[in-house]
N, C-alpha and C positions, 0 to 999 in steps of 0.2 A: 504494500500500500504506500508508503512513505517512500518506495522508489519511483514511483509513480511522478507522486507530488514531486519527489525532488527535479527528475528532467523538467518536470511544470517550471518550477523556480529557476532554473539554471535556462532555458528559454526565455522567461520571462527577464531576468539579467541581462538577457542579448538582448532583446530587441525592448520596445517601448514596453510600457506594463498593460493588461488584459486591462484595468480598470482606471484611471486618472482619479484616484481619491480625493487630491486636490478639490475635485467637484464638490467633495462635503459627503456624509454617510449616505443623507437618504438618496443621492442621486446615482450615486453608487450601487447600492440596494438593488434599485429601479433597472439601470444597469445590467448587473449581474442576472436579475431575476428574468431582464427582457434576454438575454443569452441562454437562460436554464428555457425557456420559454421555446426560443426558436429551434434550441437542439429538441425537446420533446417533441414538438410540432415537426421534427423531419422523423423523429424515431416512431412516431406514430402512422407518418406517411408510408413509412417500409411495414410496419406491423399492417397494413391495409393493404401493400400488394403483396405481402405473404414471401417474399424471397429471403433467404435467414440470410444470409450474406450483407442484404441490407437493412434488417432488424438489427444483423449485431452492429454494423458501422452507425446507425442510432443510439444505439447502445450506447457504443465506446464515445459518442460525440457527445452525450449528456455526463457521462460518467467525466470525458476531459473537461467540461464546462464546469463541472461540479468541484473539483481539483484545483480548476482554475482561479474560482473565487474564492476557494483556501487560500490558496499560493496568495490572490492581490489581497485580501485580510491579514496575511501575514499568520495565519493557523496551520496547525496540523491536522490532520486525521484524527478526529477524536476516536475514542474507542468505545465500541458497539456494548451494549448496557442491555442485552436482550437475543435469545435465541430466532429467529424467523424462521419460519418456515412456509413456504409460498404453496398458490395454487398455482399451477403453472395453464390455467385457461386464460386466454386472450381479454375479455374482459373485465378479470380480475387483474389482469396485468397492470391494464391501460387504466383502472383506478389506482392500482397503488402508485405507479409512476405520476400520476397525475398529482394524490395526494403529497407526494415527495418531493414533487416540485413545486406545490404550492405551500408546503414547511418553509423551503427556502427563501421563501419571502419575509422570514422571520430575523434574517441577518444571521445565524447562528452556525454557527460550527459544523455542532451536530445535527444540523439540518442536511447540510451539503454532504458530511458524511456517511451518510443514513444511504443519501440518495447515491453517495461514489460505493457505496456497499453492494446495496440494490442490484444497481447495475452488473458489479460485478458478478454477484450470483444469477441474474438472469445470465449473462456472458456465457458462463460455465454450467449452469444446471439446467437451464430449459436451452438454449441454444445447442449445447455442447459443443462451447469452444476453446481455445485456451485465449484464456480473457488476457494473460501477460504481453504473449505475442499479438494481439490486436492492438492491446495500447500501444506498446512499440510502433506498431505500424502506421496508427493512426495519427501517432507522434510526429514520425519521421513526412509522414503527407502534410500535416498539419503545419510544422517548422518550416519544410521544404517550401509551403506558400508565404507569399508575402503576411508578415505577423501586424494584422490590420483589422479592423472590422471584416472584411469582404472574405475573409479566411472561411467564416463559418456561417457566414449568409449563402456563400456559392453551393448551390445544391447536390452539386457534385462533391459526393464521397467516397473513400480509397474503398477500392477491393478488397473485404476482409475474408473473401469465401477460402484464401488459404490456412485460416485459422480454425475455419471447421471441422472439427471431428467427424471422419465420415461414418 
């Protein structure tokens, strides 16, 4: 988890920061929240044409967004305070993501943690994928574009079907 976060941080070092805090909290907040917002609005768009390759690159894009706003908060990963166990049907899915992303509207830590957890257990247990090697990937695409807004607005997402477990 916290390797994770770390490439988030050492990215975020090179180039400008995910978030201009300068702005003041709550505009920041708004911010971050409209990014956890657009990442679920595309992870929802792949959970709707049903291709796992581009559920999990939804996935990985909400779980890096999630990271992300750790990393400009200057937080870690908090740690998980409770066993989960999911349903793994589509509707139940798309509420809990949903509830999780609207936690993060709360500023908190453990909001964004909950959700970079989330994710990672869909990644690995209902996708069956290796959630490590997606982040990697989705890093290296992610980096590899200019580190701007337009990074994660372009609806074009890396190829993660070779992280699939066949």
């Amino acid at each position: 988890m916290n390797d994770h976060l770390a490439l988030i941080k050492t990215a975020q070092s090179n180039h400008e920061d995910f978030v201009e805090l300068s702005c003041g909290a709550d505009m920041a907040l708004i911010f971050i929240q409209a990014k956890l917002m657009d990442a679920g609005s595309t992870t929802f768009k792949a959970i709707k044409s049903g291709e796992l390759a581009d559920i999990l690159a939804g996935v990985i894009a909400l779980s890096y967004t999630a990271l992300q706003a750790l990393a400009s908060l200057n937080q870690e990963v908090a740690e998980s305070r409770k066993e989960s166990h999911l349903e793994y049907k589509m509707p139940a899915i798309m509420r809990l993501l949903s509830d999780k992303i609207n936690d993060c509207s709360s500023g908190k830590a453990e909001a964004y943690s909950e959700l970079y957890r989330l994710c990672a257990q869909l990644a690995s247990g209902f996708l069956n994928a290796d959630f490590d090697k997606s982040f990697q990937t989705y890093h290296a695409w992610y980096t590899g574009k200019e580190f701007n807004n337009k990074a994660m607005n372009n609806p074009d997402l890396p190829d993660l079907s070779d992280c699939l477990y066949e």
